[in-house]
N, C-alpha and C positions, 0 to 999 in steps of 0.2 A: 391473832391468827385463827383460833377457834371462830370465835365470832363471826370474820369474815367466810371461815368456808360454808358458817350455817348460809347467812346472807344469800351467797353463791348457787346453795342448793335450792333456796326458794324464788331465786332471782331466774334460774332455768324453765325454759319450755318443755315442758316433761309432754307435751302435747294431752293432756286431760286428763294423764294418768296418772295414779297414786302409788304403781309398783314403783317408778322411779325415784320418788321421794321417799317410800320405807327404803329403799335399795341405799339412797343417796346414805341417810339417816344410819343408819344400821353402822353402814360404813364408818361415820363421824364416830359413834358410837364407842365402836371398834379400836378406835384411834385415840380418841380424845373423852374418855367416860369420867377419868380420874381428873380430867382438868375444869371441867364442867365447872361452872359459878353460876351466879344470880342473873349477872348479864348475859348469860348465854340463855338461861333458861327464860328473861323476860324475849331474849332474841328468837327463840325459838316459838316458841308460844304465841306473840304479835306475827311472825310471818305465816306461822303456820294458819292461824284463822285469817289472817289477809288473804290467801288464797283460798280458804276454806278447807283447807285439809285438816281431818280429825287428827293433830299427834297423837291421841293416845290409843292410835292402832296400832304404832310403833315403838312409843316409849312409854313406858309406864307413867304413869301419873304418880307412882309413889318412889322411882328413880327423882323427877323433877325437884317432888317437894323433899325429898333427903337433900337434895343441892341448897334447895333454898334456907332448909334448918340450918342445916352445915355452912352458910356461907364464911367466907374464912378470910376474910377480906375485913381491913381493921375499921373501914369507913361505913356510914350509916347506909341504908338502903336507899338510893334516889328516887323522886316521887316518878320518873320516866320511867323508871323499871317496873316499878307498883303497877305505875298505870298500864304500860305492856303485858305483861303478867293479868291481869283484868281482862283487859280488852281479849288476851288467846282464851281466855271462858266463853267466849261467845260463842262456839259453836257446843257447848255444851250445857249439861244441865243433870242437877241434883238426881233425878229420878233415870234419867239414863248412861251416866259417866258415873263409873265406879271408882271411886276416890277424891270426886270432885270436891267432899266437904271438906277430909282433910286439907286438899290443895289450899280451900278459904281457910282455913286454921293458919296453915302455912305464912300467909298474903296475908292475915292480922297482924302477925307477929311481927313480919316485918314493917309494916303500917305504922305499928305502934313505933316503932325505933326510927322513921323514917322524921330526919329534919329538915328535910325542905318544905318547900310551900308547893302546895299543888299550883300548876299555872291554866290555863285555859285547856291547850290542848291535853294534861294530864286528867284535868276533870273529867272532858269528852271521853277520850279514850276509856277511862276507867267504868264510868255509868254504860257506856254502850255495849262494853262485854259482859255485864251483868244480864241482858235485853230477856236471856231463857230463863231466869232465877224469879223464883216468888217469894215475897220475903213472909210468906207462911211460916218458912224456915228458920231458926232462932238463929244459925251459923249468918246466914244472907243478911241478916236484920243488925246483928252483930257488925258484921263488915257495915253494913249501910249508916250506922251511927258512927263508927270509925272514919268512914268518908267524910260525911256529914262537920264531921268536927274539922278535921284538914280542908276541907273548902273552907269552912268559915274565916281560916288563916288566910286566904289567898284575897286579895284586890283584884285578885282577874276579872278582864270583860270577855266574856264570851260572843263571839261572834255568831252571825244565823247557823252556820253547817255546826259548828261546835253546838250551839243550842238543839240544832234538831237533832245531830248523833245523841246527843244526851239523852232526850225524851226519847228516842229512838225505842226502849224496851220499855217504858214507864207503865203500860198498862199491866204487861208480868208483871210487873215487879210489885203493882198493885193485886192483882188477884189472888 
């Protein structure tokens, strides 16, 4: 139910405006703070950079990753949700998103406990929210070896769009 009304708020024509998404949010917030999970928060984070809205104008980044520490859920983390989670970094970045390291601390940990196998679109998704991150950064470099290792478990083919989403930040990510 949670999940669906995020969907709903991001799925609306707010006509290009941002009050109606903190208003929408605020609201969920209101309502649903204590029931929050991991799947909300990959839900949240994938739609919000889908449409390009900064969530953490709205929700704190150190609400998210308490959900994500906290998951309470007896199964391992899915590499969908990882990779969701990932991919809502996109519009963000170390030097100007306050709490963004910890958030990758966060997104290690579950990484590490995650037993699935990354598949194609999890790869893409994941490399292309990193696009703002330079792996100057020992946290980013950390994660990027974390990845590194879980692709190598996948037989995926990636397709052209999946390849270019990927490459999509490679030059950050090099500088």
């Amino acid at each position: 139910m949670v999940n669906e009304k995020i969907i709903n708020i991001f799925s609306k024509n707010h006509n290009g405006t941002n009050v109606d998404y903190i208003l929408d949010l605020n609201i969920l917030l209101a309502e649903h703070r204590k029931d929050l999970n991991l799947v909300h928060v990959a839900t949240l984070l994938h739609r919000s950079a889908r449409i390009r809205f900064p969530i953490e104008t709205c929700i704190p980044l150190n609400l998210l990753i308490e959900v994500i520490e906290n998951n309470s859920t007896s199964r391992s983390p899915r590499a969908n949700e990882i990779a969701q989670i990932l991919y809502g970094l996109r519009l963000m970045s170390i030097e100007e998103t306050v709490g963004v390291i910890d958030l990758i601390r966060a997104v290690k940990s579950k990484l590490r406990q995650c037993k699935e196998v990354f598949m194609s679109r999890e790869i893409a998704l994941s490399l292309y929210g990193l696009q703002r991150f330079s792996s100057s950064h020992y946290e980013v470099r950390s994660l990027l070896i974390l990845l590194a290792k879980k692709f190598t478990e996948s037989n995926a083919t990636l397709n052209g769009q999946e390849i270019s989403n990927s490459l999509f930040g490679k030059f950050l990510l090099m500088s």
